[in-house]
N, CA, C and O atoms as a Tinker XYZ file with bonds, in Angstrom:
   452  protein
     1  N      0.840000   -1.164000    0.000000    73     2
     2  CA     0.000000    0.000000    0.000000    64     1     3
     3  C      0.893000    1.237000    0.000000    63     2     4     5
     4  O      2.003000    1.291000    0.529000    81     3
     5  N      0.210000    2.342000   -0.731000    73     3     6
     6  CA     1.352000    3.644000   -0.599000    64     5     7
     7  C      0.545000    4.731000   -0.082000    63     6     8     9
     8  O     -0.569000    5.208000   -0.296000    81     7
     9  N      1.606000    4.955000    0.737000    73     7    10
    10  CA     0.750000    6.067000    1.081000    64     9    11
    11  C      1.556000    7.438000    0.857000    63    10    12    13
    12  O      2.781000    7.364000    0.950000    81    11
    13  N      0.979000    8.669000    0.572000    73    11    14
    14  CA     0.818000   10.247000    0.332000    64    13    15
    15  C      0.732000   10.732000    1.025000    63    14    16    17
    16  O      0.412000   10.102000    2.033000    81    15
    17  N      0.912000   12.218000    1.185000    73    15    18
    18  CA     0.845000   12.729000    2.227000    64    17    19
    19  C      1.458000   14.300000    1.311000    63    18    20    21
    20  O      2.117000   14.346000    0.272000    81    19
    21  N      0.964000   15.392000    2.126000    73    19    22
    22  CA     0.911000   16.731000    1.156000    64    21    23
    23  C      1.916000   17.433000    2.141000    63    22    24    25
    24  O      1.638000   17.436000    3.341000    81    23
    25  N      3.232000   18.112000    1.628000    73    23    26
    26  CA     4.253000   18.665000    2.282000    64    25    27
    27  C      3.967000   20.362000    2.166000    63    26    28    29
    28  O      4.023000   20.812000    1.022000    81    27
    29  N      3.762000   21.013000    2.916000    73    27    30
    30  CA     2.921000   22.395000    2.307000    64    29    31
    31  C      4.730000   23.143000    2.957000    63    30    32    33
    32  O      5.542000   22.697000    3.767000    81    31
    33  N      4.711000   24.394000    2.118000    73    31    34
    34  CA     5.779000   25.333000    2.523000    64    33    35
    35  C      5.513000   26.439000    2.008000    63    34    36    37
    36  O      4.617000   26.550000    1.171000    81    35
    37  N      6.125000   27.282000    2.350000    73    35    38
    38  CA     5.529000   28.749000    1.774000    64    37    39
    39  C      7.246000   28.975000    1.008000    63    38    40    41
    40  O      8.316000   28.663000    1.529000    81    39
    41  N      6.991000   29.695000   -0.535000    73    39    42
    42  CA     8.464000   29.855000   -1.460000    64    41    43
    43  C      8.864000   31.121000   -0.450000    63    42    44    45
    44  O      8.392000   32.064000    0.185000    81    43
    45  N     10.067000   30.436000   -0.780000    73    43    46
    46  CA    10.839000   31.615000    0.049000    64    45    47
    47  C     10.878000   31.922000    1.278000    63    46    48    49
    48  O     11.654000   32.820000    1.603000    81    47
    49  N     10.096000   31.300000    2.256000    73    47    50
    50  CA    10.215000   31.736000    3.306000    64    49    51
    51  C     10.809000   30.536000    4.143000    63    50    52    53
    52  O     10.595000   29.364000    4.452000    81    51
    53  N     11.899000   31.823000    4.352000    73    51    54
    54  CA    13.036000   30.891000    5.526000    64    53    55
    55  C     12.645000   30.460000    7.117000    63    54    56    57
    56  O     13.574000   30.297000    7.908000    81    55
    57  N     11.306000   30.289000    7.542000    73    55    58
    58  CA    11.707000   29.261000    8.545000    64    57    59
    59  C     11.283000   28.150000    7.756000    63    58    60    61
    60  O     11.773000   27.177000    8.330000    81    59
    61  N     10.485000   27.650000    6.511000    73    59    62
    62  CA    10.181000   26.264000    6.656000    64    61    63
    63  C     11.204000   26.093000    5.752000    63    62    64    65
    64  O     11.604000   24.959000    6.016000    81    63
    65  N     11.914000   26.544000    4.795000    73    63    66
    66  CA    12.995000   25.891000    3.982000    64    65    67
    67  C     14.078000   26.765000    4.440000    63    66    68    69
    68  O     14.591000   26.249000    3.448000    81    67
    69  N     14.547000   27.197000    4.709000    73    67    70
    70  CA    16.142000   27.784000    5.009000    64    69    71
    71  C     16.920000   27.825000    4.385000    63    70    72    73
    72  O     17.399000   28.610000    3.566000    81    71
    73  N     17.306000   25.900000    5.188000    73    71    74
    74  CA    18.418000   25.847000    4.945000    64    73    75
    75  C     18.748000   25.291000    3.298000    63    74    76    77
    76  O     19.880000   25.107000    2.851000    81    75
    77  N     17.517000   25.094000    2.583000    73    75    78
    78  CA    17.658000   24.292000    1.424000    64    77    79
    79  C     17.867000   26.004000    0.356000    63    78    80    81
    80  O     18.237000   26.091000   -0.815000    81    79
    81  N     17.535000   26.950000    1.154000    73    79    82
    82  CA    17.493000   28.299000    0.371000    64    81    83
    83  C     18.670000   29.154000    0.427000    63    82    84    85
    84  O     19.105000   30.054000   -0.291000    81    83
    85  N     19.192000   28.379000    1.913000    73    83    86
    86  CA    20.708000   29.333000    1.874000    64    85    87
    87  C     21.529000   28.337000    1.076000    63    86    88    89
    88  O     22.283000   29.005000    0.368000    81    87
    89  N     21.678000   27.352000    0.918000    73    87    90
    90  CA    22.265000   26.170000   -0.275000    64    89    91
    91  C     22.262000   27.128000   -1.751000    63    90    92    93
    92  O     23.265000   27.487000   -2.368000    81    91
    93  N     20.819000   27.416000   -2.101000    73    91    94
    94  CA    21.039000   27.655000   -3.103000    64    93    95
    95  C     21.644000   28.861000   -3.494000    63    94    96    97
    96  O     22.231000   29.089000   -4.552000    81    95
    97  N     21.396000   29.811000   -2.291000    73    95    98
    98  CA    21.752000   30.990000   -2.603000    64    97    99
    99  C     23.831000   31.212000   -2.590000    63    98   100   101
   100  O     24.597000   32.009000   -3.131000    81    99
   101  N     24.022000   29.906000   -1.577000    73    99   102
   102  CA    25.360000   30.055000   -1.897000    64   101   103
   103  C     26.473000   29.729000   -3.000000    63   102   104   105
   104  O     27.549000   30.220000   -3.342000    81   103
   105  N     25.621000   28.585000   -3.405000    73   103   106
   106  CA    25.356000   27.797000   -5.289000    64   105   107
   107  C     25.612000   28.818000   -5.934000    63   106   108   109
   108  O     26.724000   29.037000   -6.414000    81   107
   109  N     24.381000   29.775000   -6.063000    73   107   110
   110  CA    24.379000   30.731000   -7.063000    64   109   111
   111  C     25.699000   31.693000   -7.080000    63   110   112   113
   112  O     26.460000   31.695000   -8.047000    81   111
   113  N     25.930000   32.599000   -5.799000    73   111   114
   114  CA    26.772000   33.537000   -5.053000    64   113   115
   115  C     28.109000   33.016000   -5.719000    63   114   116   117
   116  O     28.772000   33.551000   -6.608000    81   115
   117  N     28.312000   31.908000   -5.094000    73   115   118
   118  CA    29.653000   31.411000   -5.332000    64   117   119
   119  C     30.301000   30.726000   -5.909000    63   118   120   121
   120  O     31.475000   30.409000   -5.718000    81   119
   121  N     29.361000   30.329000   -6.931000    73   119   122
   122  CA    29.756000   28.652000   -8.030000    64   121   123
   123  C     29.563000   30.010000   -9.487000    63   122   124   125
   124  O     30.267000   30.822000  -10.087000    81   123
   125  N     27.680000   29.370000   -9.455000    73   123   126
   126  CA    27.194000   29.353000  -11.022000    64   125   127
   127  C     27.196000   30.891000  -11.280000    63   126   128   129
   128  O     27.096000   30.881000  -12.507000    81   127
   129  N     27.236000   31.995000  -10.982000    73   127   130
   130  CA    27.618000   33.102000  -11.465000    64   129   131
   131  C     28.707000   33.821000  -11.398000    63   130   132   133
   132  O     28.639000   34.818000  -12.118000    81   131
   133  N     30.055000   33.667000  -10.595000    73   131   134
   134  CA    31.112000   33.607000  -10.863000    64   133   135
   135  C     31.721000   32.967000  -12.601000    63   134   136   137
   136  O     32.127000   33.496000  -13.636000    81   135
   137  N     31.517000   31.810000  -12.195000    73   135   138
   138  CA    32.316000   31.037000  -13.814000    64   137   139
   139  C     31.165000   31.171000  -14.799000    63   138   140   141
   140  O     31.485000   30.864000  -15.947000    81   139
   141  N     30.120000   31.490000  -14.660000    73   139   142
   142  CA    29.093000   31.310000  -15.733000    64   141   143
   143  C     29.358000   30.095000  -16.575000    63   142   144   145
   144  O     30.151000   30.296000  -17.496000    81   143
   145  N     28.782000   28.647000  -16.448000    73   143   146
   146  CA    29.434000   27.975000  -17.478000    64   145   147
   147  C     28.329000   27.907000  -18.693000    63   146   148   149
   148  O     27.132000   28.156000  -18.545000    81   147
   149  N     28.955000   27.525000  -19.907000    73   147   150
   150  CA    28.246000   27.747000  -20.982000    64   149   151
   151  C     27.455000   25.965000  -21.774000    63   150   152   153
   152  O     27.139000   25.683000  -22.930000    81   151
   153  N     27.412000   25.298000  -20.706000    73   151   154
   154  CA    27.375000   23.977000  -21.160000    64   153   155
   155  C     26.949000   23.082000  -20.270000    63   154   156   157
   156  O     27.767000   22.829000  -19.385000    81   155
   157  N     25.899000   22.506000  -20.221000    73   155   158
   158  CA    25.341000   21.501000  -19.430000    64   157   159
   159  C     26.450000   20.307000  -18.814000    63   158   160   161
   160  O     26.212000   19.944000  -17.662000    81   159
   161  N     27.396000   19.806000  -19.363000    73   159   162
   162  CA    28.592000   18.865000  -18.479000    64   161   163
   163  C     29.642000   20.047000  -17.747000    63   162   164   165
   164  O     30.470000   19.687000  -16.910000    81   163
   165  N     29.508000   21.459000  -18.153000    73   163   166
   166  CA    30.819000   22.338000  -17.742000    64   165   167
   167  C     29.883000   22.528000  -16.409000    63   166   168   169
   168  O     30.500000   22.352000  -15.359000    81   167
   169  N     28.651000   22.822000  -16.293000    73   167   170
   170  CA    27.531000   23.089000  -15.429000    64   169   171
   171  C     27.732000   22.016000  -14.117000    63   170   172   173
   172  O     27.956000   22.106000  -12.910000    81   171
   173  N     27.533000   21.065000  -15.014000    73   171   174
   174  CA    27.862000   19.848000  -13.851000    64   173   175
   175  C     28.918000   19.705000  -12.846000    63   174   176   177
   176  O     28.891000   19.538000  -11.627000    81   175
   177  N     30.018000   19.839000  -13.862000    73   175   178
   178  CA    31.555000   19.952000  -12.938000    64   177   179
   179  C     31.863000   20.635000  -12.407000    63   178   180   181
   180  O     32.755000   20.358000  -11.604000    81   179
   181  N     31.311000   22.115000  -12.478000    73   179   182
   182  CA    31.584000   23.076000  -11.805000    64   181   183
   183  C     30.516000   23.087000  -10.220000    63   182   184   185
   184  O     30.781000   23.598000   -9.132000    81   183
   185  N     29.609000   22.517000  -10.543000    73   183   186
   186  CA    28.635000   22.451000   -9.208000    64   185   187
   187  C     29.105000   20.836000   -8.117000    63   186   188   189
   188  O     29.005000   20.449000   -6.952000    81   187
   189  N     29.578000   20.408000   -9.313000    73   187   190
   190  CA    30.440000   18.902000   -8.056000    64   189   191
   191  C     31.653000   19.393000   -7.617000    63   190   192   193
   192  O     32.127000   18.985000   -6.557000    81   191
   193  N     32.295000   20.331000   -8.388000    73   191   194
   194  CA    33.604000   20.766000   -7.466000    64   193   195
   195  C     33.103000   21.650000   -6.352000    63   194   196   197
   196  O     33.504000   21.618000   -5.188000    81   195
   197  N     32.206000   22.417000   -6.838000    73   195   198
   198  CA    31.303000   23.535000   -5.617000    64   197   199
   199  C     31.394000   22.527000   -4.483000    63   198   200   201
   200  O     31.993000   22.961000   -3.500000    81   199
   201  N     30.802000   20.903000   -4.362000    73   199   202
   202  CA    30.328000   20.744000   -3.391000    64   201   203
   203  C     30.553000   20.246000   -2.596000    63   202   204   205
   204  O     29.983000   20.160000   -1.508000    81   203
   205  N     32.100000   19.487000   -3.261000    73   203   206
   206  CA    33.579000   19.030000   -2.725000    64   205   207
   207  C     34.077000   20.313000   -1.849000    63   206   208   209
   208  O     34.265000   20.019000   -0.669000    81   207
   209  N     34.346000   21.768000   -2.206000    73   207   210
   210  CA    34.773000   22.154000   -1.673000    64   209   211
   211  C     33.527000   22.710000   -0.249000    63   210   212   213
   212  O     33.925000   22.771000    0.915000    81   211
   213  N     32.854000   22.871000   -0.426000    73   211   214
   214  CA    31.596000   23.511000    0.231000    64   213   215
   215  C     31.463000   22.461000    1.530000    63   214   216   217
   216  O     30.952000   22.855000    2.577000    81   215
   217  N     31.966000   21.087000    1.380000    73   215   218
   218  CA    31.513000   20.371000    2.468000    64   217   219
   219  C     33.036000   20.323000    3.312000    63   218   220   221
   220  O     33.243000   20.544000    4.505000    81   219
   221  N     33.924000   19.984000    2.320000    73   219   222
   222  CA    35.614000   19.784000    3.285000    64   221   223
   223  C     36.299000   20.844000    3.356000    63   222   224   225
   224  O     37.220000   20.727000    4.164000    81   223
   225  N     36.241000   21.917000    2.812000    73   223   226
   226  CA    37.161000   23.504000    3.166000    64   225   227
   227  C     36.362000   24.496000    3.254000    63   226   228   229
   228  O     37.028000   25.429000    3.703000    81   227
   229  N     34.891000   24.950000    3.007000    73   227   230
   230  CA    34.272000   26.410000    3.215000    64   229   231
   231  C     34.335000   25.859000    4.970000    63   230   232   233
   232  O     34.034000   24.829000    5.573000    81   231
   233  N     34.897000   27.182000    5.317000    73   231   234
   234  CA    33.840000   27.244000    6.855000    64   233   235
   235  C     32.684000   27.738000    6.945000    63   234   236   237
   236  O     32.093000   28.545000    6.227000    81   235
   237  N     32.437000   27.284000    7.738000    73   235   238
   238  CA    30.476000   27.911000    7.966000    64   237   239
   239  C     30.126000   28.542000    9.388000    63   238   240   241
   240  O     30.203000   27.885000   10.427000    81   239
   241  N     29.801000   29.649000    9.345000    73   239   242
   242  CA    29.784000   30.358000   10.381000    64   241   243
   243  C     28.735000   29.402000   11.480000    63   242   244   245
   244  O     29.174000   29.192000   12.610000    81   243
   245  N     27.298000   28.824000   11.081000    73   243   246
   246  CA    27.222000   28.196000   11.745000    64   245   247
   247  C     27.393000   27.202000   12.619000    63   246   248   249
   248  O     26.863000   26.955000   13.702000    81   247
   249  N     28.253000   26.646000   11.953000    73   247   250
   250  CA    28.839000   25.654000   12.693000    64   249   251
   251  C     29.972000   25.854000   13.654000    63   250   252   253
   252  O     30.607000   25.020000   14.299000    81   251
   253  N     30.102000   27.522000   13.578000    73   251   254
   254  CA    31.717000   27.819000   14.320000    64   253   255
   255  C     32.527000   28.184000   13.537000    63   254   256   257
   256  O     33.432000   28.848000   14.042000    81   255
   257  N     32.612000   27.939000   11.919000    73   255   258
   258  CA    33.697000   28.396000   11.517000    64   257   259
   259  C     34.514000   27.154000   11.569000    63   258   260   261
   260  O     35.705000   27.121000   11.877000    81   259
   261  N     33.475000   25.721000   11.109000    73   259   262
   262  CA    34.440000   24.881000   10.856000    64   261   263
   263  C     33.966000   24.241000    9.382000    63   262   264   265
   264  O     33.156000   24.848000    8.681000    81   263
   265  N     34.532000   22.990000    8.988000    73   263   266
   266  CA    33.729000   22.821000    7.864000    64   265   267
   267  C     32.774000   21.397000    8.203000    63   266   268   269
   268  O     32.953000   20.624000    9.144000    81   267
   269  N     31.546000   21.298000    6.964000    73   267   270
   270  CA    30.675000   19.784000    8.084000    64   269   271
   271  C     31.489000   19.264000    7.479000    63   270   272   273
   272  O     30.784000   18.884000    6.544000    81   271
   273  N     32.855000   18.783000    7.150000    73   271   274
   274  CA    32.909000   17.005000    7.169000    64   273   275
   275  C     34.143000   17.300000    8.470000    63   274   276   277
   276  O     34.640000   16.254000    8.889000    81   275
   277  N     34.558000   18.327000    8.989000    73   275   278
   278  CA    34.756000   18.564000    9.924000    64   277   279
   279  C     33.785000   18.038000   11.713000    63   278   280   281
   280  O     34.093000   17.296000   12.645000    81   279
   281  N     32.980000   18.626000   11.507000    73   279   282
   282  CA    31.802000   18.703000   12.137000    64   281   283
   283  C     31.204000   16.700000   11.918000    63   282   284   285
   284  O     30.783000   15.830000   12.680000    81   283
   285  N     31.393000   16.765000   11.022000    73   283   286
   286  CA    30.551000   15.131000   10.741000    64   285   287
   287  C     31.780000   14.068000   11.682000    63   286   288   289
   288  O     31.650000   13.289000   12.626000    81   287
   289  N     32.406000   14.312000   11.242000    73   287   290
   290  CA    33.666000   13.354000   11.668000    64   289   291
   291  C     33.903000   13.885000   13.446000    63   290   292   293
   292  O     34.481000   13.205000   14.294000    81   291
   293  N     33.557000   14.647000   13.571000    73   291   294
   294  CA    33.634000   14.771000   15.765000    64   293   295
   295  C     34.807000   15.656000   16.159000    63   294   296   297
   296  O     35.235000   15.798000   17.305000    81   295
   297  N     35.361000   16.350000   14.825000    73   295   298
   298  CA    36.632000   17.378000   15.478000    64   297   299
   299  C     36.315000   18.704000   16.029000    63   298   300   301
   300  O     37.109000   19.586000   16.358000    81   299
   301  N     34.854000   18.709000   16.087000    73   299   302
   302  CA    34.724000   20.360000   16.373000    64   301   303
   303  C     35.965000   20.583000   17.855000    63   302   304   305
   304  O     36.974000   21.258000   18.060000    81   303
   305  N     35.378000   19.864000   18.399000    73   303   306
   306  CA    36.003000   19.972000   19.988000    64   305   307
   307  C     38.011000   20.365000   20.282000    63   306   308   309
   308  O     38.603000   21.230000   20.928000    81   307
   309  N     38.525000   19.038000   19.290000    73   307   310
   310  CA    39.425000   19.738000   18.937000    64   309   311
   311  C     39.836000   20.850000   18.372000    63   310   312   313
   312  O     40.841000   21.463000   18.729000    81   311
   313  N     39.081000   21.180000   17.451000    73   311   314
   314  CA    39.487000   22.184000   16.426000    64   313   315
   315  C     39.258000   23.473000   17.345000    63   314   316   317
   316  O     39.928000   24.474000   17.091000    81   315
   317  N     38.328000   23.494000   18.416000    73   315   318
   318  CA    37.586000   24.662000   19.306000    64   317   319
   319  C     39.240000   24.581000   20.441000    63   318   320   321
   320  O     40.039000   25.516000   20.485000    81   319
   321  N     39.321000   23.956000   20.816000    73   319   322
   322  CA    40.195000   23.782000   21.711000    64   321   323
   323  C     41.525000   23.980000   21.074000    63   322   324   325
   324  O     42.360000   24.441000   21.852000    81   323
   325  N     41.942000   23.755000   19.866000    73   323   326
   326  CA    43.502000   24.495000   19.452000    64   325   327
   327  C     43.155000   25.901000   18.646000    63   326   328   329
   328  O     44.028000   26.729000   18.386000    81   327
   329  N     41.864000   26.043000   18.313000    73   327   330
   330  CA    41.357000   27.415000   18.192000    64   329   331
   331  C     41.831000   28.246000   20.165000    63   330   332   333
   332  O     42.834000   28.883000   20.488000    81   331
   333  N     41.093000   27.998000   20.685000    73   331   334
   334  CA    41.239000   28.846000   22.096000    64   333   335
   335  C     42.805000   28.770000   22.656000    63   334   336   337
   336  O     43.181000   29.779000   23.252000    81   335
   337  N     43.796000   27.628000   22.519000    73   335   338
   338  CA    44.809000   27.883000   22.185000    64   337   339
   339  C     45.539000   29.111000   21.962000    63   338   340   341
   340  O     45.990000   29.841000   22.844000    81   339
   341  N     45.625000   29.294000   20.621000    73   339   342
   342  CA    46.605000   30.023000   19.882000    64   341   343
   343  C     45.854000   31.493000   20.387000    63   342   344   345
   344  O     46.518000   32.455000   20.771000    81   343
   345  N     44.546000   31.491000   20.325000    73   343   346
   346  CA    44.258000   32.815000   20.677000    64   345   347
   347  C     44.431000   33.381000   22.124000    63   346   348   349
   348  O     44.231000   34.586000   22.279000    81   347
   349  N     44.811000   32.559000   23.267000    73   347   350
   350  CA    45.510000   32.920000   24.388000    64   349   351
   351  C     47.050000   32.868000   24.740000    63   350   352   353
   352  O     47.628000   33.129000   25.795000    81   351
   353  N     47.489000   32.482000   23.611000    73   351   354
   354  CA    49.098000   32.295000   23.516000    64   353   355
   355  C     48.949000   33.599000   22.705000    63   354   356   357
   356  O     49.708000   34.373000   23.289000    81   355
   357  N     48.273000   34.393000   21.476000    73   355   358
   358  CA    48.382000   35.521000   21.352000    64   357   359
   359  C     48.072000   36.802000   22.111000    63   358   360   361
   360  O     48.523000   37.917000   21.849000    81   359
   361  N     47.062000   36.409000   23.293000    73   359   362
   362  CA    47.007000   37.376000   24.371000    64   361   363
   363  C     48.150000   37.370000   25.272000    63   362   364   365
   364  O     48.306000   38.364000   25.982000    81   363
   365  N     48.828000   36.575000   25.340000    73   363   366
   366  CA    49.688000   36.552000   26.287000    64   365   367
   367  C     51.362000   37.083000   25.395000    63   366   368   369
   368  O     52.357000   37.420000   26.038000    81   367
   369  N     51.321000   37.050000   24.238000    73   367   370
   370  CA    52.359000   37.648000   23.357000    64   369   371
   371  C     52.194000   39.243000   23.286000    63   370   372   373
   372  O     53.217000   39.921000   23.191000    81   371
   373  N     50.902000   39.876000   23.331000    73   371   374
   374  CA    50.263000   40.801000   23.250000    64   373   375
   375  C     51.110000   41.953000   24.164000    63   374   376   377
   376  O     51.786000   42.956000   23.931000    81   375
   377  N     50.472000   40.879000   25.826000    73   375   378
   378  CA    50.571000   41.357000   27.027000    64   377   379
   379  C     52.535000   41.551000   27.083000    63   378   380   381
   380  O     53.068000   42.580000   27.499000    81   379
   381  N     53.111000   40.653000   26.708000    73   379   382
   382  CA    54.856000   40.795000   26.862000    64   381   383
   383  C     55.036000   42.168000   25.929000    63   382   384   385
   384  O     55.816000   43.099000   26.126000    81   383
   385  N     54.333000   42.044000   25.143000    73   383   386
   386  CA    54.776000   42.916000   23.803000    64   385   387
   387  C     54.881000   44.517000   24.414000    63   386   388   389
   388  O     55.809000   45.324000   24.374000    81   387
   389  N     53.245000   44.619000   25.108000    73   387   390
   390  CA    53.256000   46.051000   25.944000    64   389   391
   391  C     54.023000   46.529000   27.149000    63   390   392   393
   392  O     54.347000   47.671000   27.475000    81   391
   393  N     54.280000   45.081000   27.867000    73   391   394
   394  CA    55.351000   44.958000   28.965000    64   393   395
   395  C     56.265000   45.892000   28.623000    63   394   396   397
   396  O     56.375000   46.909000   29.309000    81   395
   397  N     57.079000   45.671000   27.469000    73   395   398
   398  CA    58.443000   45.521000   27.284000    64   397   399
   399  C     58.454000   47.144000   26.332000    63   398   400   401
   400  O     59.462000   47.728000   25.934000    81   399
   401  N     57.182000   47.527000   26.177000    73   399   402
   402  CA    57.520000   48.354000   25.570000    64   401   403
   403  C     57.271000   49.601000   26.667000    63   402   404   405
   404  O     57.837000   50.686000   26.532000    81   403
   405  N     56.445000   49.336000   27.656000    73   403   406
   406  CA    56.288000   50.175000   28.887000    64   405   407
   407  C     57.710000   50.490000   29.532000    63   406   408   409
   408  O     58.184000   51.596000   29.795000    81   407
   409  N     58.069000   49.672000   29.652000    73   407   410
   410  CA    59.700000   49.288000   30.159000    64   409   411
   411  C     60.766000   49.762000   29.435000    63   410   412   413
   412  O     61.864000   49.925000   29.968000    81   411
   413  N     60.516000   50.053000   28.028000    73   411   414
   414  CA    61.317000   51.066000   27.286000    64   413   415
   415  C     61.393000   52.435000   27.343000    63   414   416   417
   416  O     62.427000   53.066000   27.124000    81   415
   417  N     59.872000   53.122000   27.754000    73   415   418
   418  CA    59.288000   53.933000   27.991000    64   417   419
   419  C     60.076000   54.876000   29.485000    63   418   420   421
   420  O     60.603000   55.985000   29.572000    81   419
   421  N     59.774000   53.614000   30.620000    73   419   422
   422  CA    60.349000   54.003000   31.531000    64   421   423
   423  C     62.018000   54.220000   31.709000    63   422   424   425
   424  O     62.534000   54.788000   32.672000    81   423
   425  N     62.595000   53.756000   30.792000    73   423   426
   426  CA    63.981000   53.481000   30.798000    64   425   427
   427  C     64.508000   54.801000   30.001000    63   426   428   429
   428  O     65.599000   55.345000   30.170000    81   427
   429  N     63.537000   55.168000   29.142000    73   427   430
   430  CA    64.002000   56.107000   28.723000    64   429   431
   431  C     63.675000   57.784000   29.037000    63   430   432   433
   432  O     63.886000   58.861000   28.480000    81   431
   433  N     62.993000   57.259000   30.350000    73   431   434
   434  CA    62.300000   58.735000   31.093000    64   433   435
   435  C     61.033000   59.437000   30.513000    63   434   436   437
   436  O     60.801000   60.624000   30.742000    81   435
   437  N     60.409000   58.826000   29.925000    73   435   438
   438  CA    58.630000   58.964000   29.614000    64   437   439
   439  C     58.585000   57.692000   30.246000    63   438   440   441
   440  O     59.156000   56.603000   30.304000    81   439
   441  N     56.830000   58.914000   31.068000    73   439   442
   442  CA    56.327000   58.019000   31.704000    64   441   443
   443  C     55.010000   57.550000   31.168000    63   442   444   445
   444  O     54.190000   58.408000   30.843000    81   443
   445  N     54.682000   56.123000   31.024000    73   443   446
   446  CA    53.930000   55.516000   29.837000    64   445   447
   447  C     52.700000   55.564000   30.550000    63   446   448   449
   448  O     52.631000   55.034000   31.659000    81   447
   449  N     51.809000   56.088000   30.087000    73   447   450
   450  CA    50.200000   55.388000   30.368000    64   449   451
   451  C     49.384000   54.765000   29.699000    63   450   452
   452  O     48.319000   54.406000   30.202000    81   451
């Protein structure tokens, strides 16, 4: 037996399709009107390389700014954690940096604020 069933959505409107609308809109944005291709197989290849890169190297802000086969595979955690890393080893390069330049300041009789 089969059964049917009626999927209702309103065009264009992003809460019931979204995410299938920000897809396309990034398709369009960043693939098919950039290269414009002139040919139904150039069309093709250019939207399978889109989607190679779109899943293993675009970052996606939603996700953090990682990529999903990132995200699919369980590295967010790492990737968050040598992200917070480097960005407190640069606060702390920051902090020597002003140290030392306060300390130049004083050495040379201005007094730094």
């Amino acid at each position: 037996m089969l059964f049917l069933y009626d999927a209702h959505w309103v065009y264009l409107n992003t809460f019931s399709n979204g995410k299938i609308e920000r897809w396309h809109q990034s398709l369009k944005k960043e693939c098919i009107r950039p290269r414009c291709p002139l040919s139904l197989e150039e069309a093709r290849r250019i939207v399978a390389d889109f989607v190679v890169y779109y899943n293993t190297r675009r970052l996606h802000s939603a996700l953090g700014y990682i990529t999903p086969k990132d995200k699919l595979e369980g590295r967010e955690n790492e990737i968050f954690a040598t992200r917070d890393r480097k960005i407190e080893e640069a606060r702390e390069q920051r902090k020597a940096r002003r140290r030392a330049q306060r300390q130049r300041a004083v050495a040379a009789g201005m007094s730094a604020r």
